[in-house]
DRENDO-1510 file (C-alpha; in Angstrom, 1 decimal, always signed):
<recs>
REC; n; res; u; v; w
REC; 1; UNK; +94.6; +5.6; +41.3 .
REC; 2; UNK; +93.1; +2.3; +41.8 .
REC; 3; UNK; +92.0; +1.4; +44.9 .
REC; 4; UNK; +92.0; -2.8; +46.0 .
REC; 5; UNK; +90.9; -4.8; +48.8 .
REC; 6; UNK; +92.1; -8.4; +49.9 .
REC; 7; UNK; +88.4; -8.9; +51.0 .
REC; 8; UNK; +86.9; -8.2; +47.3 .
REC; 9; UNK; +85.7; -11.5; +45.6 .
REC; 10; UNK; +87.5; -10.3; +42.5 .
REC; 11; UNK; +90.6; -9.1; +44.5 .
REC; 12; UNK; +92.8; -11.8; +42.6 .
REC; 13; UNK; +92.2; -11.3; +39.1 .
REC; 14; UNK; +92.5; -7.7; +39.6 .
REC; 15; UNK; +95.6; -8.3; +41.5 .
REC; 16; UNK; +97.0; -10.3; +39.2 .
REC; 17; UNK; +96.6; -7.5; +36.2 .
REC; 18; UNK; +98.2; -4.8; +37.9 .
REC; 19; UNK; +101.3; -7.5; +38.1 .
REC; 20; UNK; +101.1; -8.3; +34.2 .
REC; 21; UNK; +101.1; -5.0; +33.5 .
REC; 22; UNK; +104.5; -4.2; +32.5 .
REC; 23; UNK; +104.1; -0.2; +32.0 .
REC; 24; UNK; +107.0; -0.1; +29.7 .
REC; 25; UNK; +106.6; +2.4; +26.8 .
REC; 26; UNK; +103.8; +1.6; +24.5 .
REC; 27; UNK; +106.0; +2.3; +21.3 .
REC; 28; UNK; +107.4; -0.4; +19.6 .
REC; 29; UNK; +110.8; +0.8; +19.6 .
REC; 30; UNK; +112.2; -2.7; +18.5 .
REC; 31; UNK; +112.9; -1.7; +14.8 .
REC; 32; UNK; +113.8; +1.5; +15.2 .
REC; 33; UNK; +116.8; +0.9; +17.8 .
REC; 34; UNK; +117.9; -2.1; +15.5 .
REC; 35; UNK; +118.2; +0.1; +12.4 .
REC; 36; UNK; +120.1; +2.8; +15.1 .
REC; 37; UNK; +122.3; +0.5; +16.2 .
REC; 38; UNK; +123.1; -0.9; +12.4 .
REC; 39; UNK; +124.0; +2.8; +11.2 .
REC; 40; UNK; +126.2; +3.2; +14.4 .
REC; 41; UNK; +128.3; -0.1; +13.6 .
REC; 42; UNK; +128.5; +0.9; +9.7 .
REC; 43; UNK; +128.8; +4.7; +9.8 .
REC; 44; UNK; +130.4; +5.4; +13.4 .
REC; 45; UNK; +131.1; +8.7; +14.3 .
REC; 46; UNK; +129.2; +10.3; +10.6 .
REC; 47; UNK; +125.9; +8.1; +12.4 .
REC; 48; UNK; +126.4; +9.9; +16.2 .
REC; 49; UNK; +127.0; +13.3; +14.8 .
REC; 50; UNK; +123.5; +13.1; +12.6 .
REC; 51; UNK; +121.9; +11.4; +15.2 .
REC; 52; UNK; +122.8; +13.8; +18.0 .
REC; 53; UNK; +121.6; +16.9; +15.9 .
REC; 54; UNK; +118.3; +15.1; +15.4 .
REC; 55; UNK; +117.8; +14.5; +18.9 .
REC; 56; UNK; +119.8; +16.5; +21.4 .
REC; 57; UNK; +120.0; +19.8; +18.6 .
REC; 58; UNK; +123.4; +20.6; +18.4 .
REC; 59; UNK; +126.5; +19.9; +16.5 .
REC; 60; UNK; +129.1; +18.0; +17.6 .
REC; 61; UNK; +131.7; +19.2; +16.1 .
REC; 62; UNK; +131.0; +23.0; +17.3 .
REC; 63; UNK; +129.7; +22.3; +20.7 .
REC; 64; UNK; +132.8; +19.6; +21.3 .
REC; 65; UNK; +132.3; +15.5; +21.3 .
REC; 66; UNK; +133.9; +15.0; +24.4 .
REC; 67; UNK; +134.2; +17.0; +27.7 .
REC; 68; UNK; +138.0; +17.3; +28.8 .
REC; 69; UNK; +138.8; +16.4; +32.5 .
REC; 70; UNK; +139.4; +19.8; +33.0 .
REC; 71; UNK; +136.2; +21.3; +32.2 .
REC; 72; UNK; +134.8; +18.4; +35.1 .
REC; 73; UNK; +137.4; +19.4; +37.7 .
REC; 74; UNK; +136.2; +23.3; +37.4 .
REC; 75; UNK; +133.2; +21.8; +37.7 .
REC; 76; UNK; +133.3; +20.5; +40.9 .
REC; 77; UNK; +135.9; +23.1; +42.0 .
REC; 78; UNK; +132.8; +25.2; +41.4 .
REC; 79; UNK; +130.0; +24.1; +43.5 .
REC; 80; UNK; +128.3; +25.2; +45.7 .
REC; 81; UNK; +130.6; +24.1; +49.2 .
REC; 82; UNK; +127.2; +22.4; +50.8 .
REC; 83; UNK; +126.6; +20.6; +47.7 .
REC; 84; UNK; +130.0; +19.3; +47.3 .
REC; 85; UNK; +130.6; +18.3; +50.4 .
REC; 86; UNK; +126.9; +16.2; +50.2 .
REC; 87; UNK; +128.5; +14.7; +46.7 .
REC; 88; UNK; +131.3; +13.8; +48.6 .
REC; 89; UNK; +129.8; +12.1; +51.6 .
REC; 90; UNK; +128.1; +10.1; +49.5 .
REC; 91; UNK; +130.8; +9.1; +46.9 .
REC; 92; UNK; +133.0; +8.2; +50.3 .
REC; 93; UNK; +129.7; +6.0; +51.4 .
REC; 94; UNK; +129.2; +4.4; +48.0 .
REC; 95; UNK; +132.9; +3.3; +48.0 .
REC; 96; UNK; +133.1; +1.8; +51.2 .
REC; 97; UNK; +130.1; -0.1; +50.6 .
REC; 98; UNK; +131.0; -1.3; +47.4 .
REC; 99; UNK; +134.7; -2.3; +48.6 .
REC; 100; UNK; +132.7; -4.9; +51.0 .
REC; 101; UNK; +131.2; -6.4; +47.7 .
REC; 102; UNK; +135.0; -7.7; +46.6 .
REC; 103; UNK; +134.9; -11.1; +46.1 .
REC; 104; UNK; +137.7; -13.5; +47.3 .
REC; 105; UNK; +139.8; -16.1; +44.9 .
REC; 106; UNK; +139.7; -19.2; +46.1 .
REC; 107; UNK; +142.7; -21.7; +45.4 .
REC; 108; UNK; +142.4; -25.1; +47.4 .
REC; 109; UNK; +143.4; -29.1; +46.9 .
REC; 110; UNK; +140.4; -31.6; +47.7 .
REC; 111; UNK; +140.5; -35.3; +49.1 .
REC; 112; UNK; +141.3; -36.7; +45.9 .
REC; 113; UNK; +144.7; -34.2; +45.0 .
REC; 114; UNK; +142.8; -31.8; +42.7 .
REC; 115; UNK; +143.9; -28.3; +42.8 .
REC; 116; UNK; +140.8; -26.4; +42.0 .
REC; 117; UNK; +139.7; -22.6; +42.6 .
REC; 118; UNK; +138.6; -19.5; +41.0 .
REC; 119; UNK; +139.6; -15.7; +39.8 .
REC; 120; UNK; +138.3; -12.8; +40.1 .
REC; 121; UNK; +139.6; -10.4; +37.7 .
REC; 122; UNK; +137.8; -6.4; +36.4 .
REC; 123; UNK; +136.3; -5.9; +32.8 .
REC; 124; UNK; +139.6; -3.8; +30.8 .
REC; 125; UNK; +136.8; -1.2; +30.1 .
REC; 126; UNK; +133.2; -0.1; +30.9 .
REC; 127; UNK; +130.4; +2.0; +29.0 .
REC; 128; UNK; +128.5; +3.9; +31.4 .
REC; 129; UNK; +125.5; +5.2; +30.5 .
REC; 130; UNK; +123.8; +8.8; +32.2 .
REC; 131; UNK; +120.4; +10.0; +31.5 .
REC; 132; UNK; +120.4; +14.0; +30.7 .
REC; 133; UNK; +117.1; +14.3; +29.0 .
REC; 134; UNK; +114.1; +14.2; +31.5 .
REC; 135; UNK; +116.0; +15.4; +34.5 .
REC; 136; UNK; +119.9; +14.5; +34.8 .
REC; 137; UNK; +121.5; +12.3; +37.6 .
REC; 138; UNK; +124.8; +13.2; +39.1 .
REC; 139; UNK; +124.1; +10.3; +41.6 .
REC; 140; UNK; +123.6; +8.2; +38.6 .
REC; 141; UNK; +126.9; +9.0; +38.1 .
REC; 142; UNK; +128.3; +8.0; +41.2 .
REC; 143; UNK; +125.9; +4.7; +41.3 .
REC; 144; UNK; +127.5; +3.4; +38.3 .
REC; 145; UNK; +131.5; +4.6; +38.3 .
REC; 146; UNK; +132.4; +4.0; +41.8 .
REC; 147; UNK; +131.5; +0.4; +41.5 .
REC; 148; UNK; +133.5; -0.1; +38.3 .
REC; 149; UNK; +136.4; +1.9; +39.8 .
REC; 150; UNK; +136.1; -0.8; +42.7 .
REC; 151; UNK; +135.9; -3.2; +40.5 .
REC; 152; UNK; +139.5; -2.7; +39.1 .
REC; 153; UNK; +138.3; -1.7; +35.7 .
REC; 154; UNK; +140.5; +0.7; +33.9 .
REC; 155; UNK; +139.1; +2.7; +31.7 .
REC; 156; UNK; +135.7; +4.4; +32.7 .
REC; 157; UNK; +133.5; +5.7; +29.5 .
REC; 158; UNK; +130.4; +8.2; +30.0 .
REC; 159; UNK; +128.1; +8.9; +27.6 .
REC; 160; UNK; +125.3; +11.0; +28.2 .
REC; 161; UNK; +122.9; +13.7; +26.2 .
REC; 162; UNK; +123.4; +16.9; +25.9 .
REC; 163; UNK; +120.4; +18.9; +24.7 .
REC; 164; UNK; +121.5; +21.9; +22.4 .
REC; 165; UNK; +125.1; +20.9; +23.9 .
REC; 166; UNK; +124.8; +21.4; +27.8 .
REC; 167; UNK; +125.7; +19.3; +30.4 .
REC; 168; UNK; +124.4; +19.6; +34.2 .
REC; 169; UNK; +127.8; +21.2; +35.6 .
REC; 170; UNK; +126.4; +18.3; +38.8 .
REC; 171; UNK; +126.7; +15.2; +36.4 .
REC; 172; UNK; +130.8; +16.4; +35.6 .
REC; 173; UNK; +131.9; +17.6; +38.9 .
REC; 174; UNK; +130.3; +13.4; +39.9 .
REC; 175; UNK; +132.3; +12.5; +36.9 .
REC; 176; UNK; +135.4; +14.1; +38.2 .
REC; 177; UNK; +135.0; +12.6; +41.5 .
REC; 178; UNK; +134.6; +9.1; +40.6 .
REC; 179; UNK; +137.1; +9.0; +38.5 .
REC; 180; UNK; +135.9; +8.8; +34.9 .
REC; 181; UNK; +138.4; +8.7; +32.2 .
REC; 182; UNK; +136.0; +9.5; +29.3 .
REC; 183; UNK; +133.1; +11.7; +29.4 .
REC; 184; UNK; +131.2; +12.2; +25.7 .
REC; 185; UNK; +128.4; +14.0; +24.4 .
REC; 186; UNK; +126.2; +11.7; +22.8 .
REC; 187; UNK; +123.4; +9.5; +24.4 .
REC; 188; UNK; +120.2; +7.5; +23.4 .
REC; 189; UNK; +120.3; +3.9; +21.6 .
REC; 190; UNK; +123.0; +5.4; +18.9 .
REC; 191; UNK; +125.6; +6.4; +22.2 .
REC; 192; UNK; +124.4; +2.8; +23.6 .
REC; 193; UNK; +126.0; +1.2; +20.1 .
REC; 194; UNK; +129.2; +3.4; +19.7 .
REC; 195; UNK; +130.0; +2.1; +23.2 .
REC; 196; UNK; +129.5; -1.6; +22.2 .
REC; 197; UNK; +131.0; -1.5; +18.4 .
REC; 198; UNK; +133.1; +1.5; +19.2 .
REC; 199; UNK; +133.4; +4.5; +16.4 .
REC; 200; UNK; +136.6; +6.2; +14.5 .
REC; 201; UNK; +136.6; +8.5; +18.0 .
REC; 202; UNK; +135.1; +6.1; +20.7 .
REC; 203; UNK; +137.1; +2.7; +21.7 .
REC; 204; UNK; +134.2; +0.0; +22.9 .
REC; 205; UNK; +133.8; -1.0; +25.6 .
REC; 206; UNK; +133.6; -4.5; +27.4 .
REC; 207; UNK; +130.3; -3.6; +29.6 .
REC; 208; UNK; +127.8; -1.3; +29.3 .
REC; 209; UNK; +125.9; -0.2; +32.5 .
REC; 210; UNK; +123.0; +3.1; +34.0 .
REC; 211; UNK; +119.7; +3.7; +33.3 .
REC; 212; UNK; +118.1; +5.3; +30.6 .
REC; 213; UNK; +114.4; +5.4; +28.4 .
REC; 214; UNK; +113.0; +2.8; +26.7 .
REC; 215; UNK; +115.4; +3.3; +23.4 .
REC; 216; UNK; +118.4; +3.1; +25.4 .
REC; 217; UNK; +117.0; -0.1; +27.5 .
REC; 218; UNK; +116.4; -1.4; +24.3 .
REC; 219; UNK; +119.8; -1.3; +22.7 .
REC; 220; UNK; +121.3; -2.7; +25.6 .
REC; 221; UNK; +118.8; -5.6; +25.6 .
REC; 222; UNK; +119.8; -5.8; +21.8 .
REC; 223; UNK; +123.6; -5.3; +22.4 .
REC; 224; UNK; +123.9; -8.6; +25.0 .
REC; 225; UNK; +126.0; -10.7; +24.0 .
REC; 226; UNK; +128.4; -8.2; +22.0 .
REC; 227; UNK; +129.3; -6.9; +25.5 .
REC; 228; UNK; +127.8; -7.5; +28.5 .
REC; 229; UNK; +125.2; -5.3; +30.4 .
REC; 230; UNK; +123.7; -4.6; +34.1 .
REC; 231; UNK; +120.3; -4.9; +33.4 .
REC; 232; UNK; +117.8; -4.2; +31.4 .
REC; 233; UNK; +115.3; -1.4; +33.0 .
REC; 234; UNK; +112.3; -0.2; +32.9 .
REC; 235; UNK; +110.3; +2.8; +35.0 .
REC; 236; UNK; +110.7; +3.0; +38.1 .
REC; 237; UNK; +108.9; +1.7; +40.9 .
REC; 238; UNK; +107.9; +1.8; +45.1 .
REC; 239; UNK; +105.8; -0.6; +47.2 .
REC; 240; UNK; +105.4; +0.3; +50.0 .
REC; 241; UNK; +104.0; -1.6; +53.3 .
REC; 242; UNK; +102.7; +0.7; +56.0 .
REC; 243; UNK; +100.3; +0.4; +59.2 .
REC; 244; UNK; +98.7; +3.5; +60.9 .
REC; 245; UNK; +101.2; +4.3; +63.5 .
REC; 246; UNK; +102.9; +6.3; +60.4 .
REC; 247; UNK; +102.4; +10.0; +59.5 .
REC; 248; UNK; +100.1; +10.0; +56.2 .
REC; 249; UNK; +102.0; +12.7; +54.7 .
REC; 250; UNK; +105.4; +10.7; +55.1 .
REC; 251; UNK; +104.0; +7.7; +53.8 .
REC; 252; UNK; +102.7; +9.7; +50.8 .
REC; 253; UNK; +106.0; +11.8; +49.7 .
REC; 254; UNK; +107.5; +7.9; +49.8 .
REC; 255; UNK; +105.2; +7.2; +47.1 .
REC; 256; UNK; +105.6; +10.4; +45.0 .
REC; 257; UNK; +109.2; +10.0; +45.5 .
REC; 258; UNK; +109.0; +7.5; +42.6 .
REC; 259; UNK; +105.9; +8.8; +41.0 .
REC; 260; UNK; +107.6; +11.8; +40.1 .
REC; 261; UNK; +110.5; +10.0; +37.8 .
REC; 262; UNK; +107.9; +9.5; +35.0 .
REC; 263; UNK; +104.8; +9.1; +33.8 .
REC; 264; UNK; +104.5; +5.3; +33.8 .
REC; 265; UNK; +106.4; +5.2; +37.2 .
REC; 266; UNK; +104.6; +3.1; +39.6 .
REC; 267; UNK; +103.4; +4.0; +43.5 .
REC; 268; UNK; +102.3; +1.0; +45.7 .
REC; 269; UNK; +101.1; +1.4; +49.4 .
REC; 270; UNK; +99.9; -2.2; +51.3 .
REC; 271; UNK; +97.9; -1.2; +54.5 .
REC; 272; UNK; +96.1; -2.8; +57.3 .
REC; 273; UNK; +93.8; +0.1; +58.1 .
REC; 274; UNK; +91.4; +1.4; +55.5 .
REC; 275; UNK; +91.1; +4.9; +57.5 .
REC; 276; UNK; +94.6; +5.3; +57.1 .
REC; 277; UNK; +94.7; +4.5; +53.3 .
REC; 278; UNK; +92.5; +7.3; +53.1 .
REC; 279; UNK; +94.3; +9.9; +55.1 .
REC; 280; UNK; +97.1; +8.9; +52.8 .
REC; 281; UNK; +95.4; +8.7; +49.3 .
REC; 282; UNK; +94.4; +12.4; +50.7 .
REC; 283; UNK; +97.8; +13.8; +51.6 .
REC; 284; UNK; +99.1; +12.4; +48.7 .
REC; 285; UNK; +96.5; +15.2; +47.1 .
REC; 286; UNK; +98.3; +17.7; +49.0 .
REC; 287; UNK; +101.8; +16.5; +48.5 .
REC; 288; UNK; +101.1; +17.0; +44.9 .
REC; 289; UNK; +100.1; +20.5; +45.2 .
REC; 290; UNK; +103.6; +21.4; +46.5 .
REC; 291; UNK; +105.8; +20.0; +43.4 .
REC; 292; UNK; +107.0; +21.3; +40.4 .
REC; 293; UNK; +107.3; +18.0; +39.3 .
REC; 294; UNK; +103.4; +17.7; +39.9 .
REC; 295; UNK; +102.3; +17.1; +36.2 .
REC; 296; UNK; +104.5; +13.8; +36.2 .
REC; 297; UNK; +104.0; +12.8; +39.1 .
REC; 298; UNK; +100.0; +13.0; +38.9 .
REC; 299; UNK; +100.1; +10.7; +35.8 .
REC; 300; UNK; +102.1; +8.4; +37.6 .
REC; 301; UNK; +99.8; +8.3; +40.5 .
REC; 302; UNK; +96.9; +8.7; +38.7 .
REC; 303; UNK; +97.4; +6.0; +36.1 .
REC; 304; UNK; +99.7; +3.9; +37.6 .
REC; 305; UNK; +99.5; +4.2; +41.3 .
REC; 306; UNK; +97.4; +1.2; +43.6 .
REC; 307; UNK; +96.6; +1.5; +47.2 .
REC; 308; UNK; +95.8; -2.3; +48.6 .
REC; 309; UNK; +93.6; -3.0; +51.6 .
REC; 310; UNK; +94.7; -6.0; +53.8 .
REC; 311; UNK; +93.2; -7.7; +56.6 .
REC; 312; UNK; +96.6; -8.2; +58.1 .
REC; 313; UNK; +100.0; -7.8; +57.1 .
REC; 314; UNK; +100.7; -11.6; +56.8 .
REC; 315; UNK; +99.6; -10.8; +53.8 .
REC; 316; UNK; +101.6; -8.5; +52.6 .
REC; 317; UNK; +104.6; -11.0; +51.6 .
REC; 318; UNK; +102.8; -12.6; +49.1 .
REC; 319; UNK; +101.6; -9.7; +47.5 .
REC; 320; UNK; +105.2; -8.6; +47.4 .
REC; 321; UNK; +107.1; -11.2; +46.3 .
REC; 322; UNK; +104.4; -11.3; +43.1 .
REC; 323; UNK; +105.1; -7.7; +42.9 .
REC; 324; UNK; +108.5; -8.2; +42.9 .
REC; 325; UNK; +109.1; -4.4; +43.4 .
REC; 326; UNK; +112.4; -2.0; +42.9 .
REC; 327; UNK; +112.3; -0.7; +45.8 .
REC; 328; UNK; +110.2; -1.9; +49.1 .
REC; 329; UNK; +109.8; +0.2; +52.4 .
REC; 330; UNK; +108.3; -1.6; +55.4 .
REC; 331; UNK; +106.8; +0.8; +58.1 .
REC; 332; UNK; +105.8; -1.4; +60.7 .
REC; 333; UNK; +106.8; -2.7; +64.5 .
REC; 334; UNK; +108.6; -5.6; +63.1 .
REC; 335; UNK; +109.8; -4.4; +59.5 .
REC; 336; UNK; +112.7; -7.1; +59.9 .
REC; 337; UNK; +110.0; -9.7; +60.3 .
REC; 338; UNK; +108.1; -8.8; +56.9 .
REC; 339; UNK; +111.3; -8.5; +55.5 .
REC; 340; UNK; +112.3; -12.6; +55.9 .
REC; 341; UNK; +109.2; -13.7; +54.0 .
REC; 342; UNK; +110.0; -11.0; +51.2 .
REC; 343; UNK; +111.9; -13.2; +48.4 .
REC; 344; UNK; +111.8; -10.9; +45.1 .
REC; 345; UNK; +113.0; -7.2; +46.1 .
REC; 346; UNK; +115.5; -4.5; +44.4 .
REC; 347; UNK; +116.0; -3.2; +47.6 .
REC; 348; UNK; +114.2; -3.2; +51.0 .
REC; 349; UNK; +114.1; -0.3; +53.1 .
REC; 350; UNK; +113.4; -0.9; +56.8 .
REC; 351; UNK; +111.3; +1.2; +59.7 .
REC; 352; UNK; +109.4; +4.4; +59.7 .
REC; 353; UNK; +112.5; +6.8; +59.1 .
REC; 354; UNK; +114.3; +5.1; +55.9 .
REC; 355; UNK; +112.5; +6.7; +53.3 .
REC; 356; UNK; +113.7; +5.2; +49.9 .
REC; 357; UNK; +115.0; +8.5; +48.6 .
REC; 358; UNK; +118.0; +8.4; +51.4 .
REC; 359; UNK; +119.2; +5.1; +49.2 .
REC; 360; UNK; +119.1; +7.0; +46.2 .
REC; 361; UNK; +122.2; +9.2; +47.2 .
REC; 362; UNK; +124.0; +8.5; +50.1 .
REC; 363; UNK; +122.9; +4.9; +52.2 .
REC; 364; UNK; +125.7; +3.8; +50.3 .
REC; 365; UNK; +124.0; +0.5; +48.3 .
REC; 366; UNK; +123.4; +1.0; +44.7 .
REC; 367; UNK; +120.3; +2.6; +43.4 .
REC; 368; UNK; +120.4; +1.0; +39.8 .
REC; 369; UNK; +118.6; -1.8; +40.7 .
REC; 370; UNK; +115.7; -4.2; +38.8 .
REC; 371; UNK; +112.1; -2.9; +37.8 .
REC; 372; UNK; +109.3; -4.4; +35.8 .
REC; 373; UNK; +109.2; -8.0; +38.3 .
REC; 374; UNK; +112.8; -8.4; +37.2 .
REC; 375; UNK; +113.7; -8.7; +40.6 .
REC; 376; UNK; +112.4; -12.3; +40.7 .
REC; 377; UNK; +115.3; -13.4; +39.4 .
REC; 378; UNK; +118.0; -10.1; +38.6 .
REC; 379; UNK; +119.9; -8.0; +41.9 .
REC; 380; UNK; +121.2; -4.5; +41.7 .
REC; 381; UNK; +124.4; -3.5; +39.9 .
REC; 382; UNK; +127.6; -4.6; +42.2 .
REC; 383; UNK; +131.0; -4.4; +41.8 .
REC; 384; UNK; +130.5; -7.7; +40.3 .
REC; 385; UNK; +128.6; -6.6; +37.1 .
REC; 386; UNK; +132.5; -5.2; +36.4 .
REC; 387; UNK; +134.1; -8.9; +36.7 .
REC; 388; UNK; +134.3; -12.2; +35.7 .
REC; 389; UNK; +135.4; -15.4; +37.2 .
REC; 390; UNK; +137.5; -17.7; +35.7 .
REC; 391; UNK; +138.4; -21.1; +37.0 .
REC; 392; UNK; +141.5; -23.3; +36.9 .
REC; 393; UNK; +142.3; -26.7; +38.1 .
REC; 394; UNK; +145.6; -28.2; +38.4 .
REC; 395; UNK; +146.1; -32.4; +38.6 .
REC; 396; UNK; +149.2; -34.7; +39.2 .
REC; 397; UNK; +149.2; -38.4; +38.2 .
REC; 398; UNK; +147.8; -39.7; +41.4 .
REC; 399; UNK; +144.9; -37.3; +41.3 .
REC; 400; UNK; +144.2; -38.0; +37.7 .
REC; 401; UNK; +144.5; -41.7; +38.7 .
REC; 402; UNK; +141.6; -41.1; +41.0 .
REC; 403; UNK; +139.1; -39.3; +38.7 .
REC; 404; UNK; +140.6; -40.0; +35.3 .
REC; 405; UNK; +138.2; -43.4; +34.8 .
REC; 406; UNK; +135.4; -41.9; +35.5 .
REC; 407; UNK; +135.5; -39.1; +32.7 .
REC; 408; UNK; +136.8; -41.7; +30.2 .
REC; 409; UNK; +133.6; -43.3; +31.3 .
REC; 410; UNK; +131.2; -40.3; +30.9 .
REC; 411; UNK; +133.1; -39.3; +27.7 .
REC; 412; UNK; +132.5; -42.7; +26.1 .
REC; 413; UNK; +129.0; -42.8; +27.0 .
REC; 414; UNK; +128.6; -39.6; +25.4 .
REC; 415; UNK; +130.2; -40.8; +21.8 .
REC; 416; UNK; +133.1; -38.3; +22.4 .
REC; 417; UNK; +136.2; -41.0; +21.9 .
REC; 418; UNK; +138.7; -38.2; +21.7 .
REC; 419; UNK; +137.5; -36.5; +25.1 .
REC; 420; UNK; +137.8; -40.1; +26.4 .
REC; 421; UNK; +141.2; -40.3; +24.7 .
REC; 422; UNK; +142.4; -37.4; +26.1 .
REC; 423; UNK; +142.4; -38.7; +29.4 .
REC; 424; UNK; +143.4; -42.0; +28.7 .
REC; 425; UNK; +147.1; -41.8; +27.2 .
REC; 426; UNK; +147.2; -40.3; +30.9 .
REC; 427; UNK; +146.4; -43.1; +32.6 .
REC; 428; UNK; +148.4; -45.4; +30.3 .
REC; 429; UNK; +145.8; -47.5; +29.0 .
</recs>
């Protein structure tokens, strides 16, 4: 863990190095992913089924490529009644703070007669994309369907791995709450590709969508443009700002709540009060003790995780914005007054008793949201990841009359005679 101070003369440069450090995987997985995604497009289903028995260990045709809608409603039918009802509070929060997201057409005439305005209309379908390696992610699950579902898209496409062919009986009974149409057993860049090309089995689809390693971040980042993605994401990541009113050991789960997704996961705490920095580096020692996650989490912490002294907490907004951090909890009197200076944020969390790991399931806003800085200038997935606009204008002769010489004028200055043409037969010249 590396300790900082604001009053060090090399503060800065130090700083500045645990921003440029990007903490992706160290593996060039560039080449690799391309030549996965190139078997995917020219082999299809033959490429999954050999891919998925080298890396999940099972065969697809005995274990089944696709889990029937059946098999997910037993599935929820089946748990536990506590945990349902705790998937179902927050699916019903999810929804009704992704329904606020909708975005209004707008259809309007301005001074000069021109009809103008804008669409809104859902994606046909979407690729959705659910880790089940590491750990799996029913809320994952939730995070990225209900927003489509919102959206108005149609068809709803899981893929997600199955090692040796079993899935988390959590991840389908999410499935069958949200609403998913399609739910296959493949994942990894070679499920990212059969979503985007589509295979002899699997129809593509028109976005693509959920988090995943660094080969599946990669396939989408190399898949832009054939259909369109969320984001593309990297570990996971919590600053988080806190003075010494809070309880240490509070403070320090916050930061192992994060440190505990993965090695290169990172944990940031920003404190006025050096004795309290150590109180908390301290419990974080104990925290640690208590998890079976605790080998992950300690590399995390251990090579990733920064605890920065301040002389006050004006600041901390600086330091933030440069950190541009996933997620950002502010533990002070006045969080809401940090939070106006804080530009670059995934998502803030505000006062001593929001700990980030209530927005992960059932707050309500999304949790797939930017990492790696990307939140400089990327926001977390929304219903409108599933849509596109599409504008429209309408004219009559007087409003073409109006506006009309001036684009024959642009048109012509730009060596385009037939744009200018275009417009002029109009206007009877």
């Amino acid at each position: 863990m590396l300790r900082l101070s604001s009053n060090d003369p090399g503060f800065a440069e130090a700083f500045a190095r645990v921003v440029a450090d990007r903490r992706e995987s160290a593996v060039d997985v560039a080449a690799d992913v391309a030549a996965i995604l190139k078997d995917v497009r020219e082999r299809g289903d033959a490429a999954l089924a050999e891919l998925t028995a080298k890396f999940d260990g099972h065969d697809l045709d005995q274990s089944g490529w696709q889990v029937d809608a059946e098999t997910c409603r037993k599935a929820f039918d089946n748990l536990d009644p506590t945990l349902r009802a705790a998937l179902e509070l927050a699916a019903e929060r999810i929804r009704a703070y992704h329904e606020a997201q909708l975005p209004e057409d707008r259809d309007y005439t301005d001074s000069a007669g021109v009809r103008l305005g804008a669409t809104w209309r859902a994606v046909d379908a979407a690729g959705l994309y659910v880790p089940g390696g590491r750990a799996a992610y029913p809320s994952s699950m939730l995070m990225n369907a209900i927003p489509a579902r919102v959206a108005g898209v149609e068809r709803l496409v899981v893929v997600t791995p199955t090692p040796k062919g079993e899935v988390n009986p959590l991840v389908l009974a999410a499935a069958h709450l949200a609403g998913v149409d399609e739910v296959w057993r493949v994942g990894g860049a070679h499920a990212v590709g059969a979503l985007a090309y589509g295979t002899q089995r699997i129809s593509p689809v028109d976005v693509i969508t959920g988090p995943g390693n660094a080969w599946v971040a990669e396939a989408k980042r190399q898949l832009y443009g054939v259909v369109g993605i969320d984001m593309v994401a990297g570990p996971s990541e919590i600053l988080v700002i806190a003075d010494a009113q809070n309880d240490a050991r509070r403070i320090a789960a916050d930061l192992l709540s994060q440190a505990e997704h993965d090695p290169t996961s990172q944990s940031i705490l920003i404190t006025d009060d050096k004795t309290f920095a150590d109180a908390v580096a301290e419990a974080v020692e104990v925290e640690l003790s208590a998890l079976h996650t605790q080998a992950t989490a300690r590399a995390s912490w251990e090579t990733n995780g920064v605890i920065i002294d301040v002389a006050g907490f004006d600041e901390a907004p600086s330091l933030a914005n440069a950190l541009a951090a996933e997620h950002v909890e502010i533990a002070t009197d006045d969080p809401e007054a940090l939070m106006r200076q804080i530009r670059h944020a995934g998502s803030v969390f505000l006062g001593r008793m929001t700990p980030e790991a209530v927005g992960d399931y059932v707050a309500g806003p999304n949790h797939v949201l930017p990492t790696g800085r990307r939140a400089r200038f990327s926001s977390g997935l929304s219903v409108l990841d599933f849509m596109k606009r599409t504008s429209f204008i309408q004219l009559d002769e007087a409003a073409l009359d109006a506006i009309g010489p001036a684009a024959v004028a642009l048109a012509d200055a730009e060596g385009l005679p037939a744009h200018a043409r275009s417009i002029s037969v109009r206007l009877g010249q």
